[in-house]
Structures are given as structure tokens and as C-alpha cells.
N, C-alpha and C positions, 0 to 999 in steps of 0.2 A: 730673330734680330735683337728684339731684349736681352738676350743672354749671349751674344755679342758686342753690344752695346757697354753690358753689367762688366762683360772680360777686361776690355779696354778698361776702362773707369776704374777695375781693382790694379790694374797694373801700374793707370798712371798715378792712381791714389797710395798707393804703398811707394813708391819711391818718392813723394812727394812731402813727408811730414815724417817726423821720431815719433808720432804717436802710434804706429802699426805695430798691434800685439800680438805675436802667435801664442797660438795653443793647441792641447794635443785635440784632434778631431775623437768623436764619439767613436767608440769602437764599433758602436751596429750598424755604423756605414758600410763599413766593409761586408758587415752580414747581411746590408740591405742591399747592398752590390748583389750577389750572389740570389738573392728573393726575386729580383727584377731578370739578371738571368735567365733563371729558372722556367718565370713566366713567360719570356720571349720566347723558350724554345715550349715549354708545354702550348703554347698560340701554335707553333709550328706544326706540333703534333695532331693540334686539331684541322689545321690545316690540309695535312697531308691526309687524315681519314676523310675528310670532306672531299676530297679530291678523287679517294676510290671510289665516290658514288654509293649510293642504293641506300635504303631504307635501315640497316642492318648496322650501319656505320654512325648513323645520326648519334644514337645516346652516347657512342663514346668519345663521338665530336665535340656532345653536349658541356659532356664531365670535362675535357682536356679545356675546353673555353671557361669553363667555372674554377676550374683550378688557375688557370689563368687572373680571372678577376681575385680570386681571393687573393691569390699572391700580390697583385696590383694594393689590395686593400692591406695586406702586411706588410707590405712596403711603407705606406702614407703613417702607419702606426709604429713602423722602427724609426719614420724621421721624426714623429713627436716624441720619440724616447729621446731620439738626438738632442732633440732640441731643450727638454726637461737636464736632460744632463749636460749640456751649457749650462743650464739654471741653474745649474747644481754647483759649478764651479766660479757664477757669479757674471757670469756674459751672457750681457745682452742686449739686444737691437742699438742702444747708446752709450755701450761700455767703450766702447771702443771702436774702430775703423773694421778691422777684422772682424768682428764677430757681428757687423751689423750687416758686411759683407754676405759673409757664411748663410746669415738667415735670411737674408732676403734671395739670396741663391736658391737656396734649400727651400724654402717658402713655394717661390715660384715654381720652381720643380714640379715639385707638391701637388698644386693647384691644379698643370698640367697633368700629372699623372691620376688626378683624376677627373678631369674633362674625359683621359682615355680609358677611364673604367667607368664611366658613361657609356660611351661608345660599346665596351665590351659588353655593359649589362645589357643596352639595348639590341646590340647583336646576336648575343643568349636567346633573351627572351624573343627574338623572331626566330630563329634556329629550333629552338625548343618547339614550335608549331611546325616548321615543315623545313626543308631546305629551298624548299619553293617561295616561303615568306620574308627569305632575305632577298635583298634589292640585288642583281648582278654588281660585284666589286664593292658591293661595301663592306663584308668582311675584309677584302684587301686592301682598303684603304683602312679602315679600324688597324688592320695590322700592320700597315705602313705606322704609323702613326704611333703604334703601340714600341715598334721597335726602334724608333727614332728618339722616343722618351729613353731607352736603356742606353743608347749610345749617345744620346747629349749627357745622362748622369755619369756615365763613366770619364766622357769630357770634362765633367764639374766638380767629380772626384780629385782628377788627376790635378787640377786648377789649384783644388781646396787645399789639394797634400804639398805642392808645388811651393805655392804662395803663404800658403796661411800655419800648415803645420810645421 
């Protein structure tokens, strides 16, 4: 609902004052698109070996959820490159309408994407003891969750490029 709330507010804010600056977005968004991707379908992957069962499958359910979180955590590190490379161009949280936007966008994202690699570490780390130690459905809500983060960013991409670039 915040990031609903945030949509409206950029829309009605930008048609509403001369002060709206664009600028070009960070290029490793794009490359952070594609990290978050990646991660949604390696979840999948460990998904679907978790689903053939038996004892034999665990470690490389293990590996598929840990590549998983790492990519979660390369993610959260290409939006602080984002965010340094505003800094770099001189935008920042008070420069302007747009760019206070962007980061409060991109901030909260952020935040959530990693409450979900929370979730993923604590998922791991029950996984990693037994398939037996995870709760029924909470790896599928972790990855409810997890892939909901990828497709609200791609919504806030599309926003960011729409409105602001």
C-alpha cells in the first residue's frame, strides 16, 4: 500500500510544480533488474529439487537457496552503488522533487528486499538441518514474498523510467 500510496503522490507531485528534475537513472538498475531475476528463478530451482523429495536433493536445494540470498544481497549493494552515483551527479534526498522520489522508492525497496533475505537466511538455515525442520509452507510463503519483491521492482523501474528519466 506505501508503494501505491508513493505512485500516486509522484504523479500528482510532478504535474504539480516547474520544480521536477529528470535525470538519467543509474545504469546498475538495469543490471539490478536482471540480479533479482536471476534470484527468483534460482528460488524456483530450489523449489522444484525440494519437491523431488529424498535426502539426495537437500544439498543442492541448499546451494540453489544460497545463491538465491546472495543474489538478494547483490542486489541491496548495486542499489547503494545507485544511490552513490546520484551522489555523484549531485542528487539528493533535498535536491529536488525527483530525486527525493527515486530514493525514497529505491530506499524502501531496499529495506523490503531485505526483510526477504531474512526470511531466505532463516529458511536456509532450517533447510540446512533437515527438510523436516522447515515449518509446512513457509518456504512458499518466503517465496511468495520473495517474488513479489521482483515484480513490485520491475513496477518501480518501469515508474522511475516513465516519470523521472
Amino acid at each position: 500500500m506505501a508503494f501505491a500510496a508513493l505512485s500516486s503522490a509522484l504523479v500528482v507531485r510532478q504535474g504539480s510544480g516547474d520544480d521536477w528534475r529528470h535525470f538519467h537513472l543509474p545504469a546498475i538498475l538495469f543490471a539490478n533488474t536482471l540480479v533479482l531475476i536471476a534470484s527468483s528463478l534460482a528460488l524456483l530451482v530450489c523449489q522444484a529439487r525440494l519437491g523431488r523429495g529424498g535426502v539426495a536433493v537437500l544439498p543442492q536445494a541448499v546451494r540453489w537457496l544460497s545463491l538465491t540470498l546472495g543474489l538478494g544481497l547483490a542486489f541491496v549493494a548495486g542499489q547503494v552503488l545507485a544511490w552513490r552515483d546520484l551522489a555523484a551527479q549531485g542528487l539528493f534526498l533535498a535536491t529536488s522533487p525527483s530525486s527525493a522520489f527515486f530514493l525514497v522508492f529505491t530506499a524502501l525497496h531496499a529495506v523490503h528486499v531485505l526483510g526477504g533475505v531474512a526470511g531466505l537466511a532463516y529458511a536456509r538455515q532450517r533447510l540446512s538441518r533437515s527438510p523436516a525442520a522447515v515449518p509446512a509452507g513457509m518456504l512458499g510463503a518466503v517465496a511468495t514474498y520473495w517474488h513479489f519483491m521482483g515484480v513490485l521492482w520491475l513496477y518501480l523501474l518501469s515508474l522511475l523510467t516513465w516519470r523521472i528519466a
